[in-house]
C-alpha positions in Angstrom: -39.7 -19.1 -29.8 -40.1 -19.9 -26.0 -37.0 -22.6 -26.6 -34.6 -19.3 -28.0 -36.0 -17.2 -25.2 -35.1 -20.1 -22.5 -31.7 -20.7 -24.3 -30.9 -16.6 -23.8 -31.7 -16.5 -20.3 -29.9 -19.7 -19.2 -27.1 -18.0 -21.2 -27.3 -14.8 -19.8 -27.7 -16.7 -15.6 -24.2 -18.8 -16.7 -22.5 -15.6 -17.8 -23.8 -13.4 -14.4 -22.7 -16.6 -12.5 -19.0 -17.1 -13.8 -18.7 -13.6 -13.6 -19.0 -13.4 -10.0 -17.0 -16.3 -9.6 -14.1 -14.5 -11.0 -14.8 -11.4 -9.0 -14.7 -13.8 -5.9 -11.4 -15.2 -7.0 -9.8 -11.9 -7.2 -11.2 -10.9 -4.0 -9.6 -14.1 -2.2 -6.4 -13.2 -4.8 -5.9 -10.2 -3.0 -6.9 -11.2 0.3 -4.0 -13.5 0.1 -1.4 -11.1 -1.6 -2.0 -8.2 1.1 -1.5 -11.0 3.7 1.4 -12.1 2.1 3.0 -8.6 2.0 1.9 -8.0 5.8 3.4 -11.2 6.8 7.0 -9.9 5.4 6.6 -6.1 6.5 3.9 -5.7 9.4 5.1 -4.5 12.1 7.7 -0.9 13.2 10.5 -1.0 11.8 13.8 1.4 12.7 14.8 2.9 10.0 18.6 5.0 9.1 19.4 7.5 5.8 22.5 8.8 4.5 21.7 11.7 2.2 24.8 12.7 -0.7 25.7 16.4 -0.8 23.2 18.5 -3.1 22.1 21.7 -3.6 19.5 21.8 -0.5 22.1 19.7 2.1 26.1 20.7 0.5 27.3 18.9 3.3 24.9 16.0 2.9 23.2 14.4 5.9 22.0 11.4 7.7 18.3 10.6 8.8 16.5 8.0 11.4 13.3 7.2 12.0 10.6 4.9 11.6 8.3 2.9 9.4 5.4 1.4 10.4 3.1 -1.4 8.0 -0.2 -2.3 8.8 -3.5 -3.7 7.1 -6.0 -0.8 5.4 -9.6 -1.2 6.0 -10.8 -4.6 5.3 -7.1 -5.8 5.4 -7.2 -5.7 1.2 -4.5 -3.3 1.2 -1.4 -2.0 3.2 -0.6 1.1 4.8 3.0 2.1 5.1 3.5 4.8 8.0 6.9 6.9 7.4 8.7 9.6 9.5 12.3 10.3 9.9 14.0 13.4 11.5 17.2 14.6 8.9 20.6 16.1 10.6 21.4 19.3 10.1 17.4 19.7 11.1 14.7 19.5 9.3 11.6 16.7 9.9 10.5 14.6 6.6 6.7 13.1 7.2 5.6 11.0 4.2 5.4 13.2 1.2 5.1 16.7 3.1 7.5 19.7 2.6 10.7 19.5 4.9 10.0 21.7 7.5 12.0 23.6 10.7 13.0 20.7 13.3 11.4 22.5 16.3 13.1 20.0 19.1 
């Protein structure tokens, strides 16, 4: 009996043990993915839009701005800043609502 019980719980310490190995091993997976990514994109970056005719813009439109890419918190993920400024006026910031250009 105390040879089963010792059997189980060495069992159950190798399972907890390669367990957190793989938990480790992602960790360092994305570590090295989001510093990948930031090595490509970090950084401001200038940005320019042309916008075909619809039913909000008939006469279509152009757009400029910026993007800006940068580590999250505890550099596991990436944070992608957008704005741009439409002609005829209107300001587009992220995923809000175009609203009034007030320049």
């Amino acid at each position: 009996m105390k040879t089963a019980a010792l059997m189980l719980l060495l069992s159950a310490a190798n399972l907890v043990s390669s367990q957190q190995l793989n938990t480790k091993a992602a960790k360092d997976s994305t570590l090295a993915q989001t510093a990948k990514l930031l090595g490509m994109f970090s950084g401001t970056w200038s940005i320019t839009e042309v916008y075909d005719p619809s039913d909000s813009m008939p006469q279509g439109g152009t757009g400029s701005g910026q993007e800006i890419w940068r580590a999250g918190p505890g550099e596991r993920s990436v944070i992608e800043e957008y704005r741009s400024r439409l002609r005829p006026a209107s300001v587009l910031d992220g995923g809000k609502k175009n609203l009034p250009d007030s320049a």
